[in-house]
LUMRO-562416 format. One line per field, with one value per residue (C-alpha): residue number from 1; residue in one letter; y negated, x negated, z negated. Coordinates in steps of 0.001 Angstrom, whole numbers, plus 524288, in hexadecimal, padded with zeros to 5 digits. Example, Ala and Ser with C-alpha at 12.3 -4.5 7.8 and 13.67 -1.06 7.14 Angstrom:
num <- c(1 | 2)
residuo <- c(a | s)
py <- c(81194 | 80424)
px <- c(7CFF4 | 7CA9A)
pz <- c(7E188 | 7E41C)
//
This chain:
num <- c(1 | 2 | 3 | 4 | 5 | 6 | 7 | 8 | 9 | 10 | 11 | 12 | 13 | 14 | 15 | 16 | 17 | 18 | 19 | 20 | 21 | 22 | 23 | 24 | 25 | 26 | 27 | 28 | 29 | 30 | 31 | 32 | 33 | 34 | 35 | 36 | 37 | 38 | 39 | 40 | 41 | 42 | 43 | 44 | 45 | 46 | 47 | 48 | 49 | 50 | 51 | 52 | 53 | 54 | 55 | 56 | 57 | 58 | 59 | 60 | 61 | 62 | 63 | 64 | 65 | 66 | 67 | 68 | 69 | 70 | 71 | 72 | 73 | 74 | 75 | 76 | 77 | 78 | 79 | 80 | 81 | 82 | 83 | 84 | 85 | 86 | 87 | 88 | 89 | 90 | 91 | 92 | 93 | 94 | 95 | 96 | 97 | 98 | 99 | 100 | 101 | 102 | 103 | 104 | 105 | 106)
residuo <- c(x | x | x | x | x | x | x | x | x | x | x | x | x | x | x | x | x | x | x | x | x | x | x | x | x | x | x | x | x | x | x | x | x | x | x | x | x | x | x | x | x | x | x | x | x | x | x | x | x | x | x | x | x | x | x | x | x | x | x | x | x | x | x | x | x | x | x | x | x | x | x | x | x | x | x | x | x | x | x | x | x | x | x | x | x | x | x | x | x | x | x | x | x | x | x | x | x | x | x | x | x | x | x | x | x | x)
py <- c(7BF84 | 7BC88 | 7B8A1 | 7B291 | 7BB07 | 7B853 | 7C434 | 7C751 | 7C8AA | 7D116 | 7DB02 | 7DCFC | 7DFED | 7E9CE | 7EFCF | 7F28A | 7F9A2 | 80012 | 80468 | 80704 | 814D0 | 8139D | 8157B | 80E22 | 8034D | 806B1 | 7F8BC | 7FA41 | 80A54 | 8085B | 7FFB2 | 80630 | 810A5 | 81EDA | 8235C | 82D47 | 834C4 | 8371E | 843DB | 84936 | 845B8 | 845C6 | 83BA5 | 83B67 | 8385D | 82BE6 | 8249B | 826F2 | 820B1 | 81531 | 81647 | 815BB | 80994 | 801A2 | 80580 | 8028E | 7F33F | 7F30B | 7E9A8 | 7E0FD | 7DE47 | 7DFF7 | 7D278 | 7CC97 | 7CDA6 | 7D729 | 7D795 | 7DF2F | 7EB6F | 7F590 | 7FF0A | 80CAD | 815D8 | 81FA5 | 82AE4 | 8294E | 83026 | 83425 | 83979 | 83E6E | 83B46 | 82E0E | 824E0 | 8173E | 80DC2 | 8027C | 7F72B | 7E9FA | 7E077 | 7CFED | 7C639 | 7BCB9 | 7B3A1 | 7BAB1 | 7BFE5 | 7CD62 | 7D7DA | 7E3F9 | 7EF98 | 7FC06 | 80927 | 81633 | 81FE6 | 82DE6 | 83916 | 844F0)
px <- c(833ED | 824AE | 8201B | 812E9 | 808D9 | 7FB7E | 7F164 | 7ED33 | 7FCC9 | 7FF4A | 7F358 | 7F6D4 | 803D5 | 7FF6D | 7F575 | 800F3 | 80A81 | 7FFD2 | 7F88E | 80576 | 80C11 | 81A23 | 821DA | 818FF | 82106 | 82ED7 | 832BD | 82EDC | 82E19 | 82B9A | 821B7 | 812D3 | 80E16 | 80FDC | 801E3 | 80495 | 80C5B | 80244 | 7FDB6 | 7F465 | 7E846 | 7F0CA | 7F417 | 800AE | 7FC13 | 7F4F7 | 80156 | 8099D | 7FEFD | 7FEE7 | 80E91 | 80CA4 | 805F8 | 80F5F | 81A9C | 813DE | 8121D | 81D54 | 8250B | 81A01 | 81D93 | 82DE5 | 829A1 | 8218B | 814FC | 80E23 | 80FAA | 80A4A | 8062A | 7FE1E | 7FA5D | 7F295 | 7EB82 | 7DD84 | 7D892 | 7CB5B | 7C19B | 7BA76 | 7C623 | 7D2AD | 7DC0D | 7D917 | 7DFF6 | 7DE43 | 7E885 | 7E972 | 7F3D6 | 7F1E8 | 7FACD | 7FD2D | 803FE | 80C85 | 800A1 | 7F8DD | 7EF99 | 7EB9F | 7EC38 | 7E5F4 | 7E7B2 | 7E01B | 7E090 | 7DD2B | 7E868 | 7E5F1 | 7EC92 | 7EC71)
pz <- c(80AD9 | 80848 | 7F98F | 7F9C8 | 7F3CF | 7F377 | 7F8D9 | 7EDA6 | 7E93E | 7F3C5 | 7F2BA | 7E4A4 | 7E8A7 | 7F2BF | 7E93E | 7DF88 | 7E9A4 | 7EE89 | 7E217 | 7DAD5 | 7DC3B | 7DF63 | 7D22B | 7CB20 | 7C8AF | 7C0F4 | 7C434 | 7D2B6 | 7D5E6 | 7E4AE | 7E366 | 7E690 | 7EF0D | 7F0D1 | 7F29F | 7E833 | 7F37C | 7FBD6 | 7FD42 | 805DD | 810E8 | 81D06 | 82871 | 82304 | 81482 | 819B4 | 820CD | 81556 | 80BEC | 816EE | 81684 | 80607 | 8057B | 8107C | 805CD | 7FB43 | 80070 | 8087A | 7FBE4 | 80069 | 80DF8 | 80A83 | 8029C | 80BA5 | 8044B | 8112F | 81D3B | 8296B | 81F21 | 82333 | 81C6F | 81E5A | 817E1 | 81AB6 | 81476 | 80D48 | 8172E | 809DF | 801D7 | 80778 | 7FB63 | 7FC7E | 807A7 | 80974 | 80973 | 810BF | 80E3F | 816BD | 8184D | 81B46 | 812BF | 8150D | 814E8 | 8200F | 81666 | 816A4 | 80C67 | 80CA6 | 80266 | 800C0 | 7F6BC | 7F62C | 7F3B7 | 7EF17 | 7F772 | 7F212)
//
């Protein structure tokens, strides 16, 4: 089932639920990310923060909003505690939408 959003719709809605912690929301508790469990530099570290953001979205594409998601994340060459993370996906439309954020790993 596909609702029609426009792109701007659907980047907000990736924005929130990846800029959101999980618990956030009392209404909605498992809606956001879980950044906030990251912990380390480590190879390990980096696919879970890719594995983070996929489940943070993933409402998106049970609706039909996304498809073909990909998401991944890289260290910051300059700072270590910092990883960037990478969300793109395609509507229903064919457009493509594209997400980035820093996340703090501590």
């Amino acid at each position: 089932m596909s609702t029609s959003l426009t792109k701007t719709q659907t980047m907000e809605e990736m924005e929130n639920s990846l800029s959101i912690p999980r618990g956030s929301l009392w209404k909605w508790p498992d809606f956001g990310h879980r950044f906030k469990e990251l912990k380390g530099c480590t190879e390990e570290t980096r696919i879970r923060a890719a594995a983070f953001a996929k489940e943070a979205i993933q409402w998106m594409e049970d609706l039909g909003h996304i498809t073909d998601v990909s998401t991944s994340a890289a260290y910051d060459i300059n700072d270590e505690t910092r990883l960037l993370i990478l969300v793109s996906a395609n509507m229903p439309t064919g457009e493509y939408v594209q997400f980035k954020r820093w996340v703090e790993v501590l």
